[in-house]
C-alpha positions in Angstrom: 2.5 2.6 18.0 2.8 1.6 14.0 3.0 4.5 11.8 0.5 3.2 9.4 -3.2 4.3 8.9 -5.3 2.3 11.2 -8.4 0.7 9.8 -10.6 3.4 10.8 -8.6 5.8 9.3 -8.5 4.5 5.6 -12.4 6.0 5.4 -11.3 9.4 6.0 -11.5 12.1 3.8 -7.8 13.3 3.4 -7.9 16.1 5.7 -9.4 14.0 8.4 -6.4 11.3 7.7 -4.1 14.4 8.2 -5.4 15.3 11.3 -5.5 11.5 12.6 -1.7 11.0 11.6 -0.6 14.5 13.0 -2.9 13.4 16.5 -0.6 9.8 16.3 2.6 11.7 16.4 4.2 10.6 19.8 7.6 12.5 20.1 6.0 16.1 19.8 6.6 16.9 16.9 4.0 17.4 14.4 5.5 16.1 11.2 3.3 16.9 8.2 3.1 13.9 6.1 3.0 14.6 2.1 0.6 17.5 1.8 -0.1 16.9 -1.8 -3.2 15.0 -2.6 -3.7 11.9 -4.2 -6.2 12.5 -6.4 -4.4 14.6 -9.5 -6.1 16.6 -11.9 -4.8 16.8 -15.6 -2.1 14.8 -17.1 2.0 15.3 -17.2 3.9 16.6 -20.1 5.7 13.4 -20.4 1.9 11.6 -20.8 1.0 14.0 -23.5 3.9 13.1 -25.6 3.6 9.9 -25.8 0.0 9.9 -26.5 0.4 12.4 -29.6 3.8 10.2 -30.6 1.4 7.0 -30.9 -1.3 9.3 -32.7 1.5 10.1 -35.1 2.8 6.5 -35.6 -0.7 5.2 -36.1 -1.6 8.6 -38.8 1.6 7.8 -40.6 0.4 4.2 -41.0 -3.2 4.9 -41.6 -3.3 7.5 -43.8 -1.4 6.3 -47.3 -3.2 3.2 -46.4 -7.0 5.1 -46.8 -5.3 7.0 -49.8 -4.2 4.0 -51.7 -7.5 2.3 -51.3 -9.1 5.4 -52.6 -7.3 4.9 -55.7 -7.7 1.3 -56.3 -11.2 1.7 -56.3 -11.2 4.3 -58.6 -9.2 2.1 -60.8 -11.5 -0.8 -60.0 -14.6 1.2 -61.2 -13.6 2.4 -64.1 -12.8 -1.1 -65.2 -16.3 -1.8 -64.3 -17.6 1.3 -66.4 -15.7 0.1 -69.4 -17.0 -3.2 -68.9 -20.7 -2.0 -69.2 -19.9 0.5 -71.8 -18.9 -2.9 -73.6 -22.0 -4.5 -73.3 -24.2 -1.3 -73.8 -22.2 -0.9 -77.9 -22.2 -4.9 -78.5 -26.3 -4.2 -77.7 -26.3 -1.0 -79.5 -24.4 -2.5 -82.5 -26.9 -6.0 -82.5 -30.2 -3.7 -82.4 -28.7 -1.0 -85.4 -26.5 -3.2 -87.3 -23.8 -0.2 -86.8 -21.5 1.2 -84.0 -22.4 4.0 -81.7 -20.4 7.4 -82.2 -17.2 7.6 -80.5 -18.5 9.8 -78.3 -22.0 7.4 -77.5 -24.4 10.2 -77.7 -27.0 7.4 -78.8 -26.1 5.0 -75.8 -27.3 8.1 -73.4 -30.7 6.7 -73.2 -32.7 5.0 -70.7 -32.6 1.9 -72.3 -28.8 1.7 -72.2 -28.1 3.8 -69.1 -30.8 5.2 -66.9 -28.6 7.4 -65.1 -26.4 9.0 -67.7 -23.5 7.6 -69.1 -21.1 7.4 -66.8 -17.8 9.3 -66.3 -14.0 8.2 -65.6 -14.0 8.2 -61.9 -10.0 8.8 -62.3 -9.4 11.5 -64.8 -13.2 12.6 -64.4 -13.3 12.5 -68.6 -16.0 11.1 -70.6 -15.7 7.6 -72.2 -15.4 7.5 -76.0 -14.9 4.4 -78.2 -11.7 4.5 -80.9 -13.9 2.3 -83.7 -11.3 0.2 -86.1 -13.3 -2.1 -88.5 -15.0 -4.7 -86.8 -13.2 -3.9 -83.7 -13.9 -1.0 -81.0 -11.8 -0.1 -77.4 -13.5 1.8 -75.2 -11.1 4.9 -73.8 -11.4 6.0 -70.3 -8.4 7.6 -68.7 -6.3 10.0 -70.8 -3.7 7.9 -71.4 -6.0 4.9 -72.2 -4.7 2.2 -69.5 -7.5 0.2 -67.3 
């Protein structure tokens, strides 16, 4: 007689399929086939580890990725803010005839900037203007490089 389930048998909740193989036995003996079940519950050591090693691999990759973008766009917005800061003196200086204070107290209106004037997003400091003649620079970080 094989020694395999028989077709019947594959249905069989695992006790029943215990029973069935122990009932098979021909020589007497009842040899108890592997008593563990086949259904486990949890996960090895060995599968742990190598899930938090890939979560490490991908975090080491990821994160100074996030962090650099971060600061790009920072960068990329302040060179935006000095850009409209630009066109808000050029209008302030066409209406007056004169430039704004370096500090633009008179560009913090609604008709230049509804929301405020706005700050560095990179130092967090306000903008100011370094007026020279016939020639202004609008100063954002503290060490002046957009």
């Amino acid at each position: 007689m094989p020694s395999g389930p028989h077709l019947g048998e594959l249905f069989l909740p695992y006790e029943g399929r215990l029973r069935a193989s122990l009932i098979r036995e021909s020589s007497g003996r009842h040899a108890m086939p592997n008593a563990t079940p086949n259904n486990r519950y949890g996960f090895s050591l060995m599968e742990l580890l190598a899930v938090v090693t890939i979560l490490g691999i991908l975090a080491a990759i990821i994160v100074p990725r996030v962090i650099s973008s971060s600061d790009t766009a920072k960068d990329r917005t302040c060179v935006y803010n000095c850009g409209h800061i630009h066109s808000a003196v050029e209008r302030y200086r066409n209406a007056n005839g004169v430039w704004p204070s370096a500090d633009l107290n008179e560009l913090d209106v609604l008709a230049y900037f509804p929301d405020g004037i706005p700050a560095c997003p990179v130092s967090g400091a306000a903008y100011t203007i370094d007026v020279t003649g016939d020639r202004y620079r609008v100063v954002g970080h503290t060490d002046g490089n957009h």
